[in-house]
N, C-alpha and C positions, 0 to 999 in steps of 0.2 A: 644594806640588804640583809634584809634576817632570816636567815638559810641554819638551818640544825642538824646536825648527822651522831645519828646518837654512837656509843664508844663498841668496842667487839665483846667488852664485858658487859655489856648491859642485859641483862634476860628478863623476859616475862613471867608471870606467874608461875607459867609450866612451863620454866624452866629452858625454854627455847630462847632463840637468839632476839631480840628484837630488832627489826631494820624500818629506818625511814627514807625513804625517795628523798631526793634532792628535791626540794620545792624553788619551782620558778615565780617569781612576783606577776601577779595578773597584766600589769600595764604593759611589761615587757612583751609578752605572748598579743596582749591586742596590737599594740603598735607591728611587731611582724607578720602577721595579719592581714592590716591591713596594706604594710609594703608589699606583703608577695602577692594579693588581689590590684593593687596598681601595675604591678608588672606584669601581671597576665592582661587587665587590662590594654595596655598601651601595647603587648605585643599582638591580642585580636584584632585593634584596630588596626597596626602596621599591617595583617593579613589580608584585609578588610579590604586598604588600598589598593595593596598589590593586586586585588584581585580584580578591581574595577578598572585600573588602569590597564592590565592587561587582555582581561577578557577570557574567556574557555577557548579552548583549540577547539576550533573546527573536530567534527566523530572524521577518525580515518576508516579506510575500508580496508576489504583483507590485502590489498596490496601496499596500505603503508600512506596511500593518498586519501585526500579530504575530498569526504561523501559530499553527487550533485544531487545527489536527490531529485531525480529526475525523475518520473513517475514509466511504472510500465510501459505503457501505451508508447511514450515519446523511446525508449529504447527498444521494441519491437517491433519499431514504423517500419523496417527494411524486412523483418520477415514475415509481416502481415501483407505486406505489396506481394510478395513472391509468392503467402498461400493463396489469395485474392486469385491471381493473375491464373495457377495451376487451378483452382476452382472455374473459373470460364470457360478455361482447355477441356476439362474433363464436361462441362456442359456442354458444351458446341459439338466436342467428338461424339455424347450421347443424341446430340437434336439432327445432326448429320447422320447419325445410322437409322433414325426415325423416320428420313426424308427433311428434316428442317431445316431453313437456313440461320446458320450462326447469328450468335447476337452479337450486339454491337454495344463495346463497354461506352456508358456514359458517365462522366466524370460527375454530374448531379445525384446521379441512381446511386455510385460508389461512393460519395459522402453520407448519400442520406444512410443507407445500410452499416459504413464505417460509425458513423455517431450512435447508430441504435445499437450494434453489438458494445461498444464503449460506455453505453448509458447499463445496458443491460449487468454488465462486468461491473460497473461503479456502486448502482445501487437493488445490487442482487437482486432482481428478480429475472421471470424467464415468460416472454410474451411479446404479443404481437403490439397490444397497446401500454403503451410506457405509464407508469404511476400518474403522470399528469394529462391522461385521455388522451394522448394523442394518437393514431393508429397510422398505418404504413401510409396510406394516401396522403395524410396528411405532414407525413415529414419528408416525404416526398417533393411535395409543395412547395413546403419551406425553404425546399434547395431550389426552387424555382424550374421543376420539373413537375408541365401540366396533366400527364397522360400516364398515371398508374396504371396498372394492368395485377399483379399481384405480389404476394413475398413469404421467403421462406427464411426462415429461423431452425438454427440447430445450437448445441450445447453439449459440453465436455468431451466431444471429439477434438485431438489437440492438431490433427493433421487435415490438409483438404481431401485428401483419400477417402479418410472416413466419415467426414460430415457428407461430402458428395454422396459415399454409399449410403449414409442413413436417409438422405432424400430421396435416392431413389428405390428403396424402399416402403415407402410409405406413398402410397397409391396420391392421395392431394400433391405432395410435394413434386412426384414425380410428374403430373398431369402439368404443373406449374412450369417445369425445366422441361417438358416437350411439347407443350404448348405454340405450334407456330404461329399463334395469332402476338407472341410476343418479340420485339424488333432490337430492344434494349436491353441494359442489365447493368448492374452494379453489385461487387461482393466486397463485405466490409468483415472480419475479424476481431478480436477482441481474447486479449492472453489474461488468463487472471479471474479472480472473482471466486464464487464458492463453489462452480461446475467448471471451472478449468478456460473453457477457451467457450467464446460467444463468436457464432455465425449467423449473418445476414445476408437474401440474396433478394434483392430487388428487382424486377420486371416492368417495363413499357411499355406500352403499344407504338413509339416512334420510335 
């Protein structure tokens, strides 16, 4: 190996010390080179395995447990029933001090109303006819419910107090909730979306 280090007496022109670096022979420096890129390799690859053998944990939630991911709708189905059911009461109580008699929930009226505040909530919008034309009578239908009569839609009231009061302020809606030419009814809820909470009340003539 021809490695040189020059003496402590050796000086330069001016007088200064002269110093040389240890020089390493080129093979040496490639060849460890290329061992410590083999061993990085083979150790990405051992990462590589671990990782497909074992797989990503499940996201926990803030309690420590692995996230179901279960969509709004399916976790609010118990408090949607409960504003559903207080939105009927506070209608009936209103058709009754009008003279009317109470409507009668049907389970066809209260899908078709629950799908449309659900649809409404999923693909943001706020109406009577859904993005793909369909309009109250006809999703009514759909639930195999022949005899529409009409339907009111509310938005970003999160309570049935206030979607009921916003109905019955608004001269249509309210003509709709004391109307006794209607016998039926269905109210659907919907938690979420860009206006908070989606309401549907569907009406019959049976």
């Amino acid at each position: 190996m021809n490695t040189k280090r020059s003496s402590p007496s050796e000086r330069d022109s001016g007088g200064a010390h002269r110093r040389q670096d240890r020089i390493v022979p080129l093979g040496i420096v490639v060849a460890a080179g290329a061992l410590i890129g083999a061993l990085a390799l083979l150790s990405s690859q051992a990462d590589a395995k671990a990782t497909e053998s074992t797989g990503s944990p499940a996201p926990a939630s803030a309690t420590g447990k692995p996230a179901t991911g279960k969509p709004a709708a399916q976790q609010d189905t118990k408090r949607a029933a409960r504003y559903e059911a207080e939105v009927l009461r506070l209608v009936n109580k209103a058709r009754a001090d009008h003279g009317c008699g109470p409507l009668r929930r049907d389970a066809r009226l209260a899908k078709a109303a629950r799908l449309h505040s659900q649809d409404m909530s999923a693909r943001h919008y706020y109406a009577h006819s859904s993005p793909d034309g369909r309009g109250p009578k006809e999703r009514m239908e759909a639930q195999g419910y022949k005899d529409a009569h009409a339907e009111n839609i509310d938005a970003w009231e999160t309570k049935p107090e206030g979607a009921f009061r916003a109905w019955m302020h608004s001269p249509g809606h309210r003509a709709n909730i004391l109307s006794c030419s209607s016998h039926s009814t269905g109210v659907g809820v919907a938690f979420g979306g860009k206006l908070r909470a989606y309401w549907t009340q569907d009406f019959g003539y049976k």
